[in-house]
MDAnalysis code that builds the backbone (N, CA, C; Angstrom):
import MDAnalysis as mda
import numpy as np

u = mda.Universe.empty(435, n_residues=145, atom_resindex=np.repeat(np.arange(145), 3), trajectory=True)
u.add_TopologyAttr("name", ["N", "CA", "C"] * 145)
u.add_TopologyAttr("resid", np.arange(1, 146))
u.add_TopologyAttr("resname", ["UNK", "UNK", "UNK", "UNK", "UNK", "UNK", "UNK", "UNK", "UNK", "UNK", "UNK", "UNK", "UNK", "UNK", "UNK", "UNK", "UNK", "UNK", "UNK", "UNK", "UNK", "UNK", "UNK", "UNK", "UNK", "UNK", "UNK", "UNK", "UNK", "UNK", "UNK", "UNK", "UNK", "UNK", "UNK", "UNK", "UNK", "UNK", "UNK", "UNK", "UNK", "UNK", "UNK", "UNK", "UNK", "UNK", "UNK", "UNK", "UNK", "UNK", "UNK", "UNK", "UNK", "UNK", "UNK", "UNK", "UNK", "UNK", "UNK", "UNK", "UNK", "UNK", "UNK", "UNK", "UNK", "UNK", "UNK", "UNK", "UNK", "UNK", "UNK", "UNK", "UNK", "UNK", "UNK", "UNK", "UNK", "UNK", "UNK", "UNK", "UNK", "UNK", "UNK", "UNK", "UNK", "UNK", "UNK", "UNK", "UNK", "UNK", "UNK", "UNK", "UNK", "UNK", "UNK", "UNK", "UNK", "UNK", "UNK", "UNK", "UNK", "UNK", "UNK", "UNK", "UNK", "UNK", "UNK", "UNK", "UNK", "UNK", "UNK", "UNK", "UNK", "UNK", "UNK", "UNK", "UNK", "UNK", "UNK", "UNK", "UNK", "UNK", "UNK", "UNK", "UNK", "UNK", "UNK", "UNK", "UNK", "UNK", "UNK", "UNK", "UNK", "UNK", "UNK", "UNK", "UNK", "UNK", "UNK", "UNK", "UNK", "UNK", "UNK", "UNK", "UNK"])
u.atoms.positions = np.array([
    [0.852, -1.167, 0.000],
    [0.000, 0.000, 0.000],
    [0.897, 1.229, 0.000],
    [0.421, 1.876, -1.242],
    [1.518, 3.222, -1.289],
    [1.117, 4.158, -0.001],
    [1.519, 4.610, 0.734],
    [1.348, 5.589, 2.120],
    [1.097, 6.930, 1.553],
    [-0.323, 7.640, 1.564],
    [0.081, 9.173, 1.165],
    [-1.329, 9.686, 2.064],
    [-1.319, 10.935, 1.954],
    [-2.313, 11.613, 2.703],
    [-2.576, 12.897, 2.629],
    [-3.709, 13.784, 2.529],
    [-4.540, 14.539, 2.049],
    [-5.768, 14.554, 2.527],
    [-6.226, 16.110, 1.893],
    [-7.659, 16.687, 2.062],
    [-8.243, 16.124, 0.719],
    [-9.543, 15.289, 0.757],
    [-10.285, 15.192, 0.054],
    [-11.763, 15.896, -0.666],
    [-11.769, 16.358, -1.882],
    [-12.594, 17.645, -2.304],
    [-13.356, 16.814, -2.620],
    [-14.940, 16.706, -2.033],
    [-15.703, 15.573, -2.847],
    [-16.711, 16.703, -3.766],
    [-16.677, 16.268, -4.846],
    [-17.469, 16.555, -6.293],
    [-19.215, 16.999, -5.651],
    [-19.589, 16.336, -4.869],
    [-20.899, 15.983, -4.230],
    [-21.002, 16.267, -2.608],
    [-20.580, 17.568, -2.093],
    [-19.905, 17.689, -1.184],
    [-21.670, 18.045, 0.161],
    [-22.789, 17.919, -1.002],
    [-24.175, 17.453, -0.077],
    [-24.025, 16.454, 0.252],
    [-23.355, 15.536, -0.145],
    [-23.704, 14.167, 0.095],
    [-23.184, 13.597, 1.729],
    [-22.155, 14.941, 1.938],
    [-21.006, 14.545, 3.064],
    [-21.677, 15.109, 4.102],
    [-21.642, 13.724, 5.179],
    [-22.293, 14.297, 6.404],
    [-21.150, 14.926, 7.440],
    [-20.987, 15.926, 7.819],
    [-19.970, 16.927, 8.424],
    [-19.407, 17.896, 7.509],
    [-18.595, 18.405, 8.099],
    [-18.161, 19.810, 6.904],
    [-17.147, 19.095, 6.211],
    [-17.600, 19.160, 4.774],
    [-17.391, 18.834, 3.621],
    [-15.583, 19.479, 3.175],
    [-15.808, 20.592, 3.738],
    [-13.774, 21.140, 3.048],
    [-12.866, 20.587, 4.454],
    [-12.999, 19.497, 5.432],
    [-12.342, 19.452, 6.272],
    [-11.911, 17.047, 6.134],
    [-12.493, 17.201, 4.851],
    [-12.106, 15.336, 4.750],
    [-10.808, 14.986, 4.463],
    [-10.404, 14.544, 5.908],
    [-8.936, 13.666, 5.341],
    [-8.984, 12.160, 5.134],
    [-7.631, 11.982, 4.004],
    [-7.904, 10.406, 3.560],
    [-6.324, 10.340, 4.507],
    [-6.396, 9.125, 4.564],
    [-4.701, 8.734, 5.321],
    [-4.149, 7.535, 4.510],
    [-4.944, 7.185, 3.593],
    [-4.114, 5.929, 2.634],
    [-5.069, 6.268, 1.043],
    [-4.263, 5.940, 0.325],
    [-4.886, 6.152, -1.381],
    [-5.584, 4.879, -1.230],
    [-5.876, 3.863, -0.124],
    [-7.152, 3.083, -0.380],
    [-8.376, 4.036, 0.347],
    [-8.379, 4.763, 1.226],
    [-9.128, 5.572, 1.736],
    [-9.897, 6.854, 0.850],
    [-8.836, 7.223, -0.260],
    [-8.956, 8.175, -1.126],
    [-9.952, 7.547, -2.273],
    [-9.333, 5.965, -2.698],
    [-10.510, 5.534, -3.690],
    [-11.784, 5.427, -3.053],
    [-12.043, 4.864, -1.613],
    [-13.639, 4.872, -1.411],
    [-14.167, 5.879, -1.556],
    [-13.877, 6.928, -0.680],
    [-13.975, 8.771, -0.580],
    [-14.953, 8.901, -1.787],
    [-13.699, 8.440, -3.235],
    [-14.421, 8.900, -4.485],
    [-15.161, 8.576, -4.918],
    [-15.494, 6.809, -4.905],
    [-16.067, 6.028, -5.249],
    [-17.792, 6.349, -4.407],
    [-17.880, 6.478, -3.123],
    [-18.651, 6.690, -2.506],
    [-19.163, 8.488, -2.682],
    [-18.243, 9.237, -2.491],
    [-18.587, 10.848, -3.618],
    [-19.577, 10.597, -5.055],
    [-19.000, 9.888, -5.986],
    [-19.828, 9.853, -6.993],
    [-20.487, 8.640, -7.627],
    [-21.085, 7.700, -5.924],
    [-21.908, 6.501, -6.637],
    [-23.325, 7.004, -6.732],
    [-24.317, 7.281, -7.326],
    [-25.662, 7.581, -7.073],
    [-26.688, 6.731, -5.877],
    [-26.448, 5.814, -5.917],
    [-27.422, 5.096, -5.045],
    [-26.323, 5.749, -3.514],
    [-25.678, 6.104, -3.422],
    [-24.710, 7.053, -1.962],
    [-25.439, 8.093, -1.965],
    [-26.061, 8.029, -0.445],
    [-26.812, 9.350, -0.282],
    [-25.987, 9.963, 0.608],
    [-25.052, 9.278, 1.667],
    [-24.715, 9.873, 2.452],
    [-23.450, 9.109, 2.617],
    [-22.396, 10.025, 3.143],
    [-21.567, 9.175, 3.914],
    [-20.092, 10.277, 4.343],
    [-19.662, 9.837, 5.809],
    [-18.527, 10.113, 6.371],
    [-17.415, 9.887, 6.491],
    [-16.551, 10.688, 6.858],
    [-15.218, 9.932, 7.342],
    [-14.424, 10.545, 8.906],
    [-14.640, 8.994, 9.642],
    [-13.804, 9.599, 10.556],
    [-14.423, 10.600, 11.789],
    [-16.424, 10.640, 11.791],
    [-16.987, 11.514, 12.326],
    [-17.976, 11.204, 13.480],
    [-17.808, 9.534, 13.581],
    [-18.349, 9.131, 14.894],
    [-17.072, 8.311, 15.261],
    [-17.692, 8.352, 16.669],
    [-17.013, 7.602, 17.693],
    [-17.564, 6.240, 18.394],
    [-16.690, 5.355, 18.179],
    [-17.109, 4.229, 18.998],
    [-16.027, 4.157, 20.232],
    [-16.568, 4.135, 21.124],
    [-15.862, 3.667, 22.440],
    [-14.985, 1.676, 22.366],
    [-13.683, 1.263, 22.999],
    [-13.646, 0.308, 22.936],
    [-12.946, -0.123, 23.869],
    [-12.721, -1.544, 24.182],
    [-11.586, -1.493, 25.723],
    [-10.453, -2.103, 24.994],
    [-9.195, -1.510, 25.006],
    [-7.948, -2.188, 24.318],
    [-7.675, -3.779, 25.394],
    [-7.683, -4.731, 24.281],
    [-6.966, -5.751, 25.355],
    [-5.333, -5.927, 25.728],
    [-4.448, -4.577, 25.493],
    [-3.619, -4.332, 25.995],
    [-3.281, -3.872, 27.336],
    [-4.121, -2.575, 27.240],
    [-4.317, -2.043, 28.812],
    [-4.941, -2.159, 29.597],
    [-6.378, -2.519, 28.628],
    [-7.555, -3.095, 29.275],
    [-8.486, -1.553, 29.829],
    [-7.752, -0.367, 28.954],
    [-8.798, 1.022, 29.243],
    [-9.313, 1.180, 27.894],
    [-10.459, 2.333, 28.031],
    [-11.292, 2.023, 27.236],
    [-10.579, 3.408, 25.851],
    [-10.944, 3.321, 25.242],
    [-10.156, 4.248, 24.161],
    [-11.422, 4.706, 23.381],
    [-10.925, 5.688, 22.366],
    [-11.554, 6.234, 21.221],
    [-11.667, 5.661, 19.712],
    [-12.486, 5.384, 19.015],
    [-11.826, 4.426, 17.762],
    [-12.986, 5.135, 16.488],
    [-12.019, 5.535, 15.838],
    [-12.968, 6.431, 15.001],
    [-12.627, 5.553, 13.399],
    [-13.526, 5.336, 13.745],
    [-14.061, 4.255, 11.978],
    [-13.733, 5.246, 10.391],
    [-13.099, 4.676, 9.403],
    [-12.670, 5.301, 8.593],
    [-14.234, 5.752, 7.760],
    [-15.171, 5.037, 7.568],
    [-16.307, 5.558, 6.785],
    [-17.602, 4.832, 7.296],
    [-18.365, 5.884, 6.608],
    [-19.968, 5.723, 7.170],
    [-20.855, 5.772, 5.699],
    [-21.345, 5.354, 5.345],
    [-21.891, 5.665, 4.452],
    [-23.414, 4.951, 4.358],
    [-24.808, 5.582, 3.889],
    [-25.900, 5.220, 3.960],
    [-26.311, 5.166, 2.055],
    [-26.727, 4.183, 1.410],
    [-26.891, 3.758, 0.364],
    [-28.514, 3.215, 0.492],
    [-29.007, 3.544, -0.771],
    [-30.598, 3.665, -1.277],
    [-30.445, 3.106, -2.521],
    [-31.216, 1.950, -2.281],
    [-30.881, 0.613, -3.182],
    [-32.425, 0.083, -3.772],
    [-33.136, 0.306, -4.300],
    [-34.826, -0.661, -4.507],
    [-35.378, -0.053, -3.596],
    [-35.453, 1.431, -3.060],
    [-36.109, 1.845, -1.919],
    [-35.825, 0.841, -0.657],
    [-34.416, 0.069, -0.588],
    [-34.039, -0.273, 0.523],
    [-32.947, 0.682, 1.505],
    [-32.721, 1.710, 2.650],
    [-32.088, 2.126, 2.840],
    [-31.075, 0.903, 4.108],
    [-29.631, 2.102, 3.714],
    [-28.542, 0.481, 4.649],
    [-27.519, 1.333, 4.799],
    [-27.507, 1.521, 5.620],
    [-26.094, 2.308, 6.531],
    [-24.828, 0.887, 6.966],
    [-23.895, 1.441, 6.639],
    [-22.302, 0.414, 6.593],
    [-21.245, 1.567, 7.024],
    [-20.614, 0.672, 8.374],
    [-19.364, 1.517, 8.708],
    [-18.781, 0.290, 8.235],
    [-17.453, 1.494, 7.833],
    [-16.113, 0.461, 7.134],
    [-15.208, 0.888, 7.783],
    [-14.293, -0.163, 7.932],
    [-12.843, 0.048, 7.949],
    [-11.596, -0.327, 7.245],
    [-10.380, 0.096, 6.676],
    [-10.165, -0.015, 5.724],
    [-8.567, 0.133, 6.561],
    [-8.302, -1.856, 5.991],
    [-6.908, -2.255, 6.428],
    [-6.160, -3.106, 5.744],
    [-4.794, -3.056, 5.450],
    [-4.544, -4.368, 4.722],
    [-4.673, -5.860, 5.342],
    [-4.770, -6.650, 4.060],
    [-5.796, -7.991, 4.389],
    [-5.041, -8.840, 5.556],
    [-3.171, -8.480, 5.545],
    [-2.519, -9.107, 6.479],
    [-2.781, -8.839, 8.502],
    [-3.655, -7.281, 8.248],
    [-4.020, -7.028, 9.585],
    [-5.812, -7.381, 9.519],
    [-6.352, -8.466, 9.026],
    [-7.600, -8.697, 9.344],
    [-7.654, -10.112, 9.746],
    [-6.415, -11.082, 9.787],
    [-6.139, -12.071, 10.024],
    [-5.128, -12.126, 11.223],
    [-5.713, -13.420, 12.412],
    [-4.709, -13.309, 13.108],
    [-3.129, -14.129, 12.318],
    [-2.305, -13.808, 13.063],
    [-0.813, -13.461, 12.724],
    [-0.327, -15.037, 12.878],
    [0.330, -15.861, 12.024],
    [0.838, -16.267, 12.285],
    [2.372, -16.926, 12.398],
    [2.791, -17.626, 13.181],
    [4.412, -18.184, 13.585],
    [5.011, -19.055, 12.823],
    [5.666, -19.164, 11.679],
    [5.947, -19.907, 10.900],
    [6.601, -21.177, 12.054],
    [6.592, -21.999, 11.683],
    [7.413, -23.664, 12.310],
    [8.865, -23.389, 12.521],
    [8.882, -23.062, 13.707],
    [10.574, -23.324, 13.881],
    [11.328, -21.583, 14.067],
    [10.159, -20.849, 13.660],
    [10.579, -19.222, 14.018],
    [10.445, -18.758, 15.715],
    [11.274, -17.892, 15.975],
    [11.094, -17.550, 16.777],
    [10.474, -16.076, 17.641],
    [9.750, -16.042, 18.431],
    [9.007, -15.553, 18.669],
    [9.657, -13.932, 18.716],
    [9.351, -12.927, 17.868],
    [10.599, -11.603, 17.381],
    [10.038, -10.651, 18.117],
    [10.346, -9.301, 18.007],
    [9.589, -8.327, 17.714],
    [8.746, -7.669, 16.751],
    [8.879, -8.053, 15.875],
    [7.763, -8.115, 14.364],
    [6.321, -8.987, 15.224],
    [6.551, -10.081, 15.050],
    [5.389, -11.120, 15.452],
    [4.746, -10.611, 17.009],
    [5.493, -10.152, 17.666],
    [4.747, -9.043, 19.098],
    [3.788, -8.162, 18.329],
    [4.199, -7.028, 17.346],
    [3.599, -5.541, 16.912],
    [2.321, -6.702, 16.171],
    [2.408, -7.634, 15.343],
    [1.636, -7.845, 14.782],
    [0.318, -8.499, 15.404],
    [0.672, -9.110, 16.869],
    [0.065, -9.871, 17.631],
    [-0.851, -8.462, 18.145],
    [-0.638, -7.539, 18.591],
    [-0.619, -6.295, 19.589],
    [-2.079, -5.712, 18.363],
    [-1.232, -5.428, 17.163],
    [-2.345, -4.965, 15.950],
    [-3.453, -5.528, 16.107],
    [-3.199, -7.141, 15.832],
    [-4.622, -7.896, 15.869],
    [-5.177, -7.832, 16.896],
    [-4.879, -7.890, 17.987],
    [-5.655, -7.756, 18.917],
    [-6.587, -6.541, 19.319],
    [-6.078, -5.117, 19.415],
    [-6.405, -4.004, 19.177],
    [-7.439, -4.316, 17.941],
    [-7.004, -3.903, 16.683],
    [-7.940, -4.021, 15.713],
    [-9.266, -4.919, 16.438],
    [-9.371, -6.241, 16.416],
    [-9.982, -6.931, 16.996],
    [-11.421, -6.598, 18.249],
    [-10.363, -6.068, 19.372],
    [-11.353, -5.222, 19.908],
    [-11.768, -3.907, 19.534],
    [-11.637, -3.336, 18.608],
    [-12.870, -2.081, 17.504],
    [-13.560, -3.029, 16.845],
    [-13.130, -3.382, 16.507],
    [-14.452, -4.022, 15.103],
    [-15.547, -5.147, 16.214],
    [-15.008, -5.588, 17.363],
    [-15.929, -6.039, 18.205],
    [-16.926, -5.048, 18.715],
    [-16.316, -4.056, 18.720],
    [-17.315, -2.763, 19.709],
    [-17.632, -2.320, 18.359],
    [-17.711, -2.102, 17.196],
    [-18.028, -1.828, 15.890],
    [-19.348, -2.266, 15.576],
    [-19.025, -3.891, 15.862],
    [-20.301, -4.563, 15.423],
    [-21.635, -4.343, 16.521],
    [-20.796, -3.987, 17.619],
    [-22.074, -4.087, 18.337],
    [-22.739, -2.443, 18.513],
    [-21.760, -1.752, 18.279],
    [-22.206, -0.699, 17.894],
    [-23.467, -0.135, 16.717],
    [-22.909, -1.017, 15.238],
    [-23.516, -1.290, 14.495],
    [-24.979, -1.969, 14.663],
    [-25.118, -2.772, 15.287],
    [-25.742, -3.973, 15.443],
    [-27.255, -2.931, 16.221],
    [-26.449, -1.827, 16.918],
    [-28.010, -1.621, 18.008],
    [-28.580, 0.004, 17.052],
    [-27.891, 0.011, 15.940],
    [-28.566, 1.218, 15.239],
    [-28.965, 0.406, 14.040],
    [-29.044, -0.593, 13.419],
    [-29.465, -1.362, 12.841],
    [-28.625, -1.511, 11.470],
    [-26.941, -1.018, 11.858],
    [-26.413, -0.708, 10.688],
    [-25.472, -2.364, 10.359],
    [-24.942, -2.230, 9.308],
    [-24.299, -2.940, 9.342],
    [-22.562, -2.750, 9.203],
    [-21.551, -3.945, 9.406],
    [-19.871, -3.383, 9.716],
    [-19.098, -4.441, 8.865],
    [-18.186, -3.566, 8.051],
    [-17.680, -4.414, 7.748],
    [-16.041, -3.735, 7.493],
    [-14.949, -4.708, 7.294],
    [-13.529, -4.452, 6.832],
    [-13.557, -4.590, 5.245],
    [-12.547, -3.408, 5.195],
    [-12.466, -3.721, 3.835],
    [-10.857, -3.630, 3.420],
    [-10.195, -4.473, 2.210],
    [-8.837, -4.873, 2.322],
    [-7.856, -4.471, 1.011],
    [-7.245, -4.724, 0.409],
    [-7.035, -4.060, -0.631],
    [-7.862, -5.200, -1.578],
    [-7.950, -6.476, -1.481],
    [-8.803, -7.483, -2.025],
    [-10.260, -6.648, -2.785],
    [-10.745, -5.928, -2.016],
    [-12.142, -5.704, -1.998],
    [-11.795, -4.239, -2.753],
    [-10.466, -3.692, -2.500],
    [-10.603, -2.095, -3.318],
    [-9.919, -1.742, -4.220],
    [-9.649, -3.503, -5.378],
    [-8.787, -3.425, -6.190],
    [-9.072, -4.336, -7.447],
])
């Protein structure tokens, strides 16, 4: 994943729920949804980065801030469907594993630490999701390529 980051100008800047000249992307996979979701028609709405879910890290075990990369509400057959996303590569949506005979590094710690973290947001995600009737999902470069 090329690393870059920017203010995003969306074309459709009704469509953006919060103030519209203040959207940052933090990865050019963040930048393609932005656009993709800017100029899909059935996208009536959608955010970035503008609610908050509460979560408990299973590191420290305190509760933190975890602000979801997008929100977006889509009008489909007169079906409406709100989806928070998050948007990670596919190697941090899987837990990590120890090849046979490796030993346990500092790489395989950060990656253990990621999943876990990650892990508990998208747990408080779903249930977050779950009691506004929305739905949650990850999304990977698989899905934005």
């Amino acid at each position: 994943m090329a690393y870059y980051q920017g203010k995003f100008s969306p074309r459709n800047p009704q469509k953006y729920r919060g103030d519209p000249t203040q959207i940052q992307f933090r990865s050019g996979w963040e930048l393609r949804l932005m656009d993709y979701l800017d100029r899909h028609p059935e996208v009536i709405q959608w955010a970035s980065e503008e609610v908050i879910v509460p979560y408990r890290s299973p590191i420290d075990g305190r509760v933190h801030r975890y602000f979801p990369d997008i929100i977006y509400t889509s009008l489909r057959n007169g079906i409406r469907e709100t989806v928070m996303v998050e948007i990670k590569p596919h190697a941090q949506t899987i837990p990590p594993i120890l090849a046979e005979g490796k030993k346990i590094d500092r790489s395989y710690k950060k990656k253990v630490i990621t999943y876990g973290i990650n892990s508990a947001k998208w747990k408080a995600a779903k249930a977050y999701c779950a009691d506004r009737g929305w739905k949650f999902r990850t999304m990977t470069e698989r899905d934005l390529f």
